[in-house]
FIVOLO-712352 format. One record per residue (C-alpha): residue number from 0; residue in one letter; x, y negated, z. Coordinates in Angstrom, 3 decimals. Example, Ala and Ser with C-alpha at 12.3 -4.5 7.8 and 13.67 -1.06 7.14 Angstrom:
2
0 / A / 12.300 / 4.500 / 7.800
1 / S / 13.670 / 1.060 / 7.140
//
This chain:
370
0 / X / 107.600 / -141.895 / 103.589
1 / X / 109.964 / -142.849 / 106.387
2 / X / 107.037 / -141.843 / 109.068
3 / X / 106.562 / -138.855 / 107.061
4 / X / 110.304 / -137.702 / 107.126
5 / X / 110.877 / -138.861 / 111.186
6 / X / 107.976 / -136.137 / 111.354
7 / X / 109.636 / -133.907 / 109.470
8 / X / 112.937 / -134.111 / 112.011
9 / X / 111.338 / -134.213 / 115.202
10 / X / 109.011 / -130.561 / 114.090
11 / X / 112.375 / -129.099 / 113.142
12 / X / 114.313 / -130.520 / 116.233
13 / X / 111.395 / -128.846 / 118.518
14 / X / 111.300 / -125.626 / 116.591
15 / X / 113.884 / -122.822 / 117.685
16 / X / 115.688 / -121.357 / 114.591
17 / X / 114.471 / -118.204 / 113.204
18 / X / 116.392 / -115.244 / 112.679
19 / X / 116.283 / -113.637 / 109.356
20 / X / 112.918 / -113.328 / 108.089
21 / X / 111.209 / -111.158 / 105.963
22 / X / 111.045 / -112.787 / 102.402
23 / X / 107.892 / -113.453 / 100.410
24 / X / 106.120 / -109.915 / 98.742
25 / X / 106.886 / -109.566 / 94.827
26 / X / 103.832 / -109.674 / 93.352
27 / X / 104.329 / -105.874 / 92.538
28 / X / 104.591 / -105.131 / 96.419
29 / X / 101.548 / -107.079 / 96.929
30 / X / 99.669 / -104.790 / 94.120
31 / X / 100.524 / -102.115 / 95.385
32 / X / 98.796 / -102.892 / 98.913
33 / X / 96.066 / -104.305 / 97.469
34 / X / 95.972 / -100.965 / 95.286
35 / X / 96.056 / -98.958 / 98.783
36 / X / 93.696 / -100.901 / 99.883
37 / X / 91.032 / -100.668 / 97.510
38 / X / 87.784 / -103.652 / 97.286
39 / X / 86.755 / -104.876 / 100.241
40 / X / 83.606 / -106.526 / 101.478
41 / X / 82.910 / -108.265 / 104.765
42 / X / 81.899 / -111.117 / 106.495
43 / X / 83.379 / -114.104 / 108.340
44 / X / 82.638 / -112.530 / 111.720
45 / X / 82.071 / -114.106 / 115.392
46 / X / 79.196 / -111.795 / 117.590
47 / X / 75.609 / -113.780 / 117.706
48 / X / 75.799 / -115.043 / 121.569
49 / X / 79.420 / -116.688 / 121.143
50 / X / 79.785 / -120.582 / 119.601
51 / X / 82.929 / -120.402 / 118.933
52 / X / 86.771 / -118.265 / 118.892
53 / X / 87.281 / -119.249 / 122.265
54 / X / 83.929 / -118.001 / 123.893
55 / X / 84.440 / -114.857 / 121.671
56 / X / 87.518 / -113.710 / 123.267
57 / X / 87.891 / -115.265 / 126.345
58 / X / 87.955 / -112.890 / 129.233
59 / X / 84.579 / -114.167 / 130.743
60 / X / 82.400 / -114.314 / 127.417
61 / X / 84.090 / -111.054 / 125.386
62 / X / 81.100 / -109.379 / 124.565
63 / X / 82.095 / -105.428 / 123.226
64 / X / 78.595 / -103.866 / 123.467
65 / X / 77.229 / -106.868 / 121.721
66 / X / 80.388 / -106.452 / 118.911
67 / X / 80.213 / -102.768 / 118.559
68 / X / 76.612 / -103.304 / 117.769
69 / X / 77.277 / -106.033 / 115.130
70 / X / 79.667 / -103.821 / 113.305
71 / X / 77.652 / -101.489 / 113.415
72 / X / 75.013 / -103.108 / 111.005
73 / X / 78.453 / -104.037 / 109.134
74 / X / 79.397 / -100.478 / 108.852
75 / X / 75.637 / -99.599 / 107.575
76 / X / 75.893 / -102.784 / 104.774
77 / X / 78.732 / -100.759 / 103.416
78 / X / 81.181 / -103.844 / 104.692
79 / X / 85.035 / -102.382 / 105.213
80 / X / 86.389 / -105.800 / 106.441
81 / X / 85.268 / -108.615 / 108.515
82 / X / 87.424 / -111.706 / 108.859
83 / X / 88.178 / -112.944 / 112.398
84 / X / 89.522 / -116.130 / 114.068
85 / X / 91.814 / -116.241 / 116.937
86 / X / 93.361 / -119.224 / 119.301
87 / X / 96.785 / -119.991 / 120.075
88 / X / 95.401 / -121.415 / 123.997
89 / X / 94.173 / -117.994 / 124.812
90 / X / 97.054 / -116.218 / 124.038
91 / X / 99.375 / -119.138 / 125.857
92 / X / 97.022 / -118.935 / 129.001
93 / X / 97.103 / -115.073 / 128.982
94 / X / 98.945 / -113.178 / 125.823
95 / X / 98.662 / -109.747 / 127.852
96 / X / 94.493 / -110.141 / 128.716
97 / X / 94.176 / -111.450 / 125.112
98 / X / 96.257 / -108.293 / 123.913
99 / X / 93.813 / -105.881 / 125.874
100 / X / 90.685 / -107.852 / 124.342
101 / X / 92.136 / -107.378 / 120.614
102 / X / 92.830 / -104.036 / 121.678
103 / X / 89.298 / -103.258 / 122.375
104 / X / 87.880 / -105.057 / 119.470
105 / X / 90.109 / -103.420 / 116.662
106 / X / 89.301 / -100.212 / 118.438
107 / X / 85.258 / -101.184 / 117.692
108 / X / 85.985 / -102.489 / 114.441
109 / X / 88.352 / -99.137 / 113.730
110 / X / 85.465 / -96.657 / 114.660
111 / X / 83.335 / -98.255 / 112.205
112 / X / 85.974 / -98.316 / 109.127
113 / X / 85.972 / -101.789 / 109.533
114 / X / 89.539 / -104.129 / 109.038
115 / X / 90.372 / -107.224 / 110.393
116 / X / 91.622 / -110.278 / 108.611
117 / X / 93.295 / -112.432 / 111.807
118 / X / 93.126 / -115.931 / 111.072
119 / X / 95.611 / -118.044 / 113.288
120 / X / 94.950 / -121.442 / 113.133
121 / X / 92.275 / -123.506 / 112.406
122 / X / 91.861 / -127.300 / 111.327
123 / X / 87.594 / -127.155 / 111.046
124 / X / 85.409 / -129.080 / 113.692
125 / X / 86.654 / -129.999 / 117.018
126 / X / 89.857 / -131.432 / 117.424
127 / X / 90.100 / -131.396 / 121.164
128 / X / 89.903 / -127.472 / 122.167
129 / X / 89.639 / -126.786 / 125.799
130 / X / 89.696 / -123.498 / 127.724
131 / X / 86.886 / -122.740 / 130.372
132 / X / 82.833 / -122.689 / 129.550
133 / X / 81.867 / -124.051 / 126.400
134 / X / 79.343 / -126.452 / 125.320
135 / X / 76.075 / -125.317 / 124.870
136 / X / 74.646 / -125.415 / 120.963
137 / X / 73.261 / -128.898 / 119.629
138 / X / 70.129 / -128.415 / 118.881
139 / X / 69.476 / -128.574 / 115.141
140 / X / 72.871 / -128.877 / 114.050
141 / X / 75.574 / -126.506 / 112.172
142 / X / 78.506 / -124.896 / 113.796
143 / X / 77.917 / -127.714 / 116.531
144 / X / 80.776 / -126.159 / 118.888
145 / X / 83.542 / -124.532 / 116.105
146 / X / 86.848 / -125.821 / 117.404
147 / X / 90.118 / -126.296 / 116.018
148 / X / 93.989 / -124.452 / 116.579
149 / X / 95.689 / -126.087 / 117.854
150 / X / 93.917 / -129.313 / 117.104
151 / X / 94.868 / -133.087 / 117.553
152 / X / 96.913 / -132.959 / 120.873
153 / X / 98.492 / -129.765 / 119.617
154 / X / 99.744 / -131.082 / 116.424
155 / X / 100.881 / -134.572 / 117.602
156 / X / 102.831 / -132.468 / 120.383
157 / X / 105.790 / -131.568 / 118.480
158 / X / 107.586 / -130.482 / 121.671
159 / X / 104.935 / -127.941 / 122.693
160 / X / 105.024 / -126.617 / 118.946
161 / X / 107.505 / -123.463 / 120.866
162 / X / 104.406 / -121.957 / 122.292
163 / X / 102.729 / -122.293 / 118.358
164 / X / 105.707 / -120.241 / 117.502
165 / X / 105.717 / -117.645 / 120.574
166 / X / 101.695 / -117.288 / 119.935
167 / X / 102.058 / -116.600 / 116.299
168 / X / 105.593 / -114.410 / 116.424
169 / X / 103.936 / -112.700 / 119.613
170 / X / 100.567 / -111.132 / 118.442
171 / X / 102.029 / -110.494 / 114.811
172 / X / 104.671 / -108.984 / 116.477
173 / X / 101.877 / -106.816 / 118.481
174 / X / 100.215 / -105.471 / 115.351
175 / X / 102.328 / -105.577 / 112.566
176 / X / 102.460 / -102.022 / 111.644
177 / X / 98.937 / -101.707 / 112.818
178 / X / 96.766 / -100.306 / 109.935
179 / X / 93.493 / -101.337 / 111.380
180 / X / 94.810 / -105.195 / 110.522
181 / X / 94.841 / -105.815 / 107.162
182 / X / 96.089 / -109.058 / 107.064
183 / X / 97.245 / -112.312 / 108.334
184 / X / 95.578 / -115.875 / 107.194
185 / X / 97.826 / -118.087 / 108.593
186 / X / 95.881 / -121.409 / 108.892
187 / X / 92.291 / -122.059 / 107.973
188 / X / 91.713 / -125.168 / 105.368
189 / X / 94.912 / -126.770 / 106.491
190 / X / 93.907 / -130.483 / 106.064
191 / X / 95.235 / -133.771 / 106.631
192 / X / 94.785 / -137.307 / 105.979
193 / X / 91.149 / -138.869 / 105.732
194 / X / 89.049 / -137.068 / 107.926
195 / X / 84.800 / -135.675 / 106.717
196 / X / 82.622 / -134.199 / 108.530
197 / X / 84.333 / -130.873 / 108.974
198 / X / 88.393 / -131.601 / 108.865
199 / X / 88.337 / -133.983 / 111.578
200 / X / 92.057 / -134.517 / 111.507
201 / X / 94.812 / -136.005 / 113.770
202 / X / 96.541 / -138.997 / 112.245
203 / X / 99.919 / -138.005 / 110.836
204 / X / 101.497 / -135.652 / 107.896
205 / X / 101.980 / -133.123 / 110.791
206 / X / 100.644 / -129.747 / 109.081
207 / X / 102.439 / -130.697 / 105.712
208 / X / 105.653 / -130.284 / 107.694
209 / X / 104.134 / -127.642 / 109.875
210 / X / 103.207 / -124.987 / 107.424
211 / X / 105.760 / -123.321 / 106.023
212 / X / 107.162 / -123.297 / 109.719
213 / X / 104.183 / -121.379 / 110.213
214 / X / 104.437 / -118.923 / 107.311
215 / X / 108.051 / -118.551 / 108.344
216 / X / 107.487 / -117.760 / 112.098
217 / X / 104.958 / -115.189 / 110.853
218 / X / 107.395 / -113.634 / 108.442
219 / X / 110.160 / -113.671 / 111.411
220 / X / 107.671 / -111.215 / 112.848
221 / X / 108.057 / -108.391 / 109.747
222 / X / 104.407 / -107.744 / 109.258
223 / X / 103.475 / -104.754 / 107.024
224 / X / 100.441 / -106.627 / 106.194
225 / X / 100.076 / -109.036 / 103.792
226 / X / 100.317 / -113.458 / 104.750
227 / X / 98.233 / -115.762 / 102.770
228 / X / 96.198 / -119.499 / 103.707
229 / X / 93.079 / -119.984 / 101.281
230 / X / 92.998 / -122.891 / 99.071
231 / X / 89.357 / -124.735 / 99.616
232 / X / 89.709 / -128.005 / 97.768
233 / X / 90.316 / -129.812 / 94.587
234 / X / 92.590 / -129.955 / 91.262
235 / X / 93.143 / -127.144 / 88.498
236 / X / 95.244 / -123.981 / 90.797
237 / X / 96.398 / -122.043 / 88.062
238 / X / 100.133 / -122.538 / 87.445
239 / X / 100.101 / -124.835 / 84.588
240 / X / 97.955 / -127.438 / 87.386
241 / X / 100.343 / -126.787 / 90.429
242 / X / 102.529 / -129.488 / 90.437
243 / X / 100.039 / -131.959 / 90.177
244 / X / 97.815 / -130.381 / 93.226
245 / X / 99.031 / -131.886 / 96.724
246 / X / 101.959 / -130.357 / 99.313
247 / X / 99.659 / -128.500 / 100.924
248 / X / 97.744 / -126.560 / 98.374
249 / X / 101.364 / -125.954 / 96.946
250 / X / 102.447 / -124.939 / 100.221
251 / X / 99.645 / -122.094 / 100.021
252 / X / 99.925 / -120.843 / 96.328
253 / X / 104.023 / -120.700 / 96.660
254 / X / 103.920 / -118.978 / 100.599
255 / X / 100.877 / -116.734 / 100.286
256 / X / 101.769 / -112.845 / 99.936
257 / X / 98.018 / -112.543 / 98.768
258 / X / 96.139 / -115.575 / 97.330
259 / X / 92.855 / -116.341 / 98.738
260 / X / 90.558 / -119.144 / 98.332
261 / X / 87.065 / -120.335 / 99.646
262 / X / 84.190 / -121.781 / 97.220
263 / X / 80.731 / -122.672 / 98.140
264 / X / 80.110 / -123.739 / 94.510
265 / X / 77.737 / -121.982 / 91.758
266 / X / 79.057 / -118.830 / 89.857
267 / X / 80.610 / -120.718 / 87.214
268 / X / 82.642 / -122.415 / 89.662
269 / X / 83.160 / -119.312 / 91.214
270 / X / 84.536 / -117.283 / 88.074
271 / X / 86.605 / -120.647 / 87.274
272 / X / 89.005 / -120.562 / 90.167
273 / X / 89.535 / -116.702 / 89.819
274 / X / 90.363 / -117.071 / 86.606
275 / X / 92.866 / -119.956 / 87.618
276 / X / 94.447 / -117.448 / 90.367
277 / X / 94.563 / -114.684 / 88.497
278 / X / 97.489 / -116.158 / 86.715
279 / X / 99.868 / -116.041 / 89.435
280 / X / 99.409 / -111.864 / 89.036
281 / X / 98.824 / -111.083 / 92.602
282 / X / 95.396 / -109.899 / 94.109
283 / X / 92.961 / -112.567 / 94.757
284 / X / 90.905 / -112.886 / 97.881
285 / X / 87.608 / -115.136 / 98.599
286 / X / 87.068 / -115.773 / 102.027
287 / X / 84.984 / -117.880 / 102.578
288 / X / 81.928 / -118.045 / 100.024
289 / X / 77.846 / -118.008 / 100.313
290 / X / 75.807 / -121.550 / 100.645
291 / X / 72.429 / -120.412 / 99.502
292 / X / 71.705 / -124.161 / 98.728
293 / X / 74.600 / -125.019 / 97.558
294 / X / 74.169 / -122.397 / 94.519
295 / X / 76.655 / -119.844 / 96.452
296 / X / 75.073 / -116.534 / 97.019
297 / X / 75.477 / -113.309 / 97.123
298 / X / 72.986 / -112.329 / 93.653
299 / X / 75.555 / -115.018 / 91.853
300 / X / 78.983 / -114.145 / 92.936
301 / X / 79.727 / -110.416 / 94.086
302 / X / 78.978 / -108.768 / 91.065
303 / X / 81.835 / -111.519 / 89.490
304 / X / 84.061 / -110.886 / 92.574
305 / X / 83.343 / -106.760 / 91.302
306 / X / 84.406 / -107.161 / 87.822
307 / X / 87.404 / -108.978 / 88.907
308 / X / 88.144 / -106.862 / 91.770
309 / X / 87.846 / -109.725 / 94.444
310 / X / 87.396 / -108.786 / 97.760
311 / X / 85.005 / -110.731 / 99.548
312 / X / 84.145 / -112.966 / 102.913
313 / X / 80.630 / -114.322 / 103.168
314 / X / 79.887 / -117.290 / 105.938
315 / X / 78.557 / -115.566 / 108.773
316 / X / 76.788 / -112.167 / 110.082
317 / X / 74.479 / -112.431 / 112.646
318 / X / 72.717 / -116.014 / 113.437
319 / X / 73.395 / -116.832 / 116.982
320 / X / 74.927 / -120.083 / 118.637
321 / X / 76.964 / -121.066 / 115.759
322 / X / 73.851 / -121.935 / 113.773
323 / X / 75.313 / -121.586 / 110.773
324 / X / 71.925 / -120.487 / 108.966
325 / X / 71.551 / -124.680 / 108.898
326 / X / 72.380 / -126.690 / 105.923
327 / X / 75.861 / -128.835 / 106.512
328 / X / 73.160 / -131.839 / 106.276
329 / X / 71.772 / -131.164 / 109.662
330 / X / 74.817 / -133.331 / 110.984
331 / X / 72.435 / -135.981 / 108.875
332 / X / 69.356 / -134.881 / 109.723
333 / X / 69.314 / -132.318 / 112.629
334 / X / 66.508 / -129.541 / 111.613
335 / X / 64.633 / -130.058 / 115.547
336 / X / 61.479 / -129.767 / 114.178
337 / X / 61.450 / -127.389 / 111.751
338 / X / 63.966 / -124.666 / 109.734
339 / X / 65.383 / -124.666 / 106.657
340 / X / 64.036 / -123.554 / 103.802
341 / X / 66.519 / -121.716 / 102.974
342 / X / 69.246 / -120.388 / 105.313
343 / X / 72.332 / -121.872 / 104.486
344 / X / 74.848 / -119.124 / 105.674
345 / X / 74.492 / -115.787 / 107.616
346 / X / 72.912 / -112.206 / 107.214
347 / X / 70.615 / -111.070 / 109.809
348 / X / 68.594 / -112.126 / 112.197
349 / X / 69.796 / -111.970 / 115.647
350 / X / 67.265 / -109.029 / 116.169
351 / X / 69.289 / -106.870 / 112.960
352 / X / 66.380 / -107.544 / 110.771
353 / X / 68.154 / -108.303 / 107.279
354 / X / 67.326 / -112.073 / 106.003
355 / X / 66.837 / -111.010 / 102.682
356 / X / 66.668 / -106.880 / 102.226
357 / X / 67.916 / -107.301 / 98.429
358 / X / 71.257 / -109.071 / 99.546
359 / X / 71.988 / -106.432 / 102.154
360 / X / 70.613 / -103.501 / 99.323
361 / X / 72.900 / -105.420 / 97.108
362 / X / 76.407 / -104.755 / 99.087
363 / X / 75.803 / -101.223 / 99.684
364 / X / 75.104 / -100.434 / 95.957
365 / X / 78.013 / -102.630 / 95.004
366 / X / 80.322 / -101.176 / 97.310
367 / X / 79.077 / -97.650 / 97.334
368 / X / 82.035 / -95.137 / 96.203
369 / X / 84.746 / -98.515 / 97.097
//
């Protein structure tokens, strides 16, 4: 507890102080965007030929031609959203290039009535992000390159945590009356403690302290669009369960504009945790669902998501260098010698031919008339 609260003093010590903020939406503010906005469907979205955020939008890898004719299979799925990760370096190394290259891709994403979901940070995969050409894919092996914002060196830095704030106040700031954004995810599966195979954490109860900095440097920027950080883990959500679930789930519920959530579970599962957010009376987001063999797919859970008027992020669009139609196993046993038999995540094949025609057939009829 003493480490934890020297943490605590040296984040706030390194942090500026933040004018006034905007203050959390009432839950009848946030119904009434979400009312606006209708029931969305989309993907989690990087293009086919880029591993990860930072190959996506980095001057020397942003690929439009190859985006514009991604989204435009979205558009022809019936998808109105996609969901999109960004990276604090780029915008430190060069906010004004990164600016043009957001430009250009909400202009692609516009023209096919298509809106973004920005997510800011990141604590999946790599904890050691770097600038520059990135690795090449690992053969056999899921998301082998992902990396996180701002990862280890970023976190434990809590003098550089300034530039955190500039990078999130600054493209906010950029596009917060922008109506092709439709929202802000603040930090994806915000994680700390003992590490697994995916939160590969930096020792330290950094983002517990971090967090609502985060939410509150976002709200410093007055955003018309809505804030929210998607619970992924653990415990009963619902209100009667949230003081027992940890800081940072709490963190989320209590923060988030919107609620969101990710689950790679079966329907029942599925159902379960809207039902538990559904109590809090705001609108409900998934994004992140769809693990064929984990019992997550899109046959189980969109009609659900429908009925409960959900909207909805599958795991990936087009399988490229992320190699995300692999099983979270490979990192066990790498599939080099033959594929799954099932794809884990993703849509189409890298050629636009549809995986599976009746999940594709299934999205258009379900979101026909949305």
């Amino acid at each position: 507890m003493k480490l934890f609260a020297l943490a605590f003093t040296l984040i706030c010590l390194a942090v500026p102080s933040l004018g006034e903020a905007r203050v959390r939406w009432t839950v009848q503010q946030a119904n009434s965007w979400y009312a606006e906005q209708g029931w969305r469907v989309g993907s989690n979205y990087i293009p086919a030929n880029a591993i990860n955020q930072i190959e996506m939008w980095q001057a020397e890898t942003f690929d439009a031609k190859q985006i514009d004719w991604e989204l435009g299979l979205a558009e022809q799925t019936g998808m109105t959203t996609m969901r999109v990760f960004l990276h604090d370096m780029l915008w430190t190394a060069d906010p004004v290039g990164y600016k043009v290259r957001i430009d250009s891709f909400l202009k692609i994403a516009d023209a096919h009535h298509i809106k973004v979901l920005f997510v800011l940070f990141d604590s999946c995969w790599d904890t050691n992000p770097h600038l520059g050409p990135q690795r090449a894919p690992v053969p056999g092996l899921h998301n082998s390159g992902w990396v996180q914002s701002p990862g280890q060196k970023g976190l434990e830095n809590t003098s550089g945590y300034p530039k955190l704030q500039a990078y999130v106040t600054g493209v906010i700031s950029a596009y917060r009356n922008d109506p092709r954004v439709l929202g802000w995810d603040v930090w994806n599966e915000p994680h700390e403690g003992e590490t697994d195979s995916i939160h590969q954490t930096a020792k330290g109860r950094y983002l517990t302290a971090l967090l609502p900095q985060v939410f509150a440097w976002a709200r410093a920027a007055e955003p018309t669009q809505p804030l929210t950080s998607g619970l992924y883990d653990g415990g009963d959500w619902s209100p009667k369960g949230l003081a027992a679930l940890g800081a940072i789930q709490r963190i989320q519920i209590e923060q988030s504009d919107v609620i969101s959530f990710h689950n790679y579970g079966w329907p029942e599962e599925f159902e379960r945790r809207i039902v538990e957010l559904e109590a809090y009376g705001r609108p409900v987001l998934c994004t992140e669902y769809m693990a064929r063999g984990a019992g997550s797919t899109i046959d189980g859970d969109l009609p659900i998501a429908k009925a409960h008027k959900v909207s909805m992020y599958n795991w990936g669009f087009v399988d490229g260098k992320t190699q995300t139609r692999l099983p979270w196993d490979s990192a066990i046993h790498p599939y080099t010698d033959r594929e799954p038999v099932v794809w884990f995540h993703d849509l189409f094949h890298k050629d636009g031919t549809p995986y599976r025609q009746h999940e594709i057939d299934m999205i258009r009829r379900l979101t026909a008339g949305e």
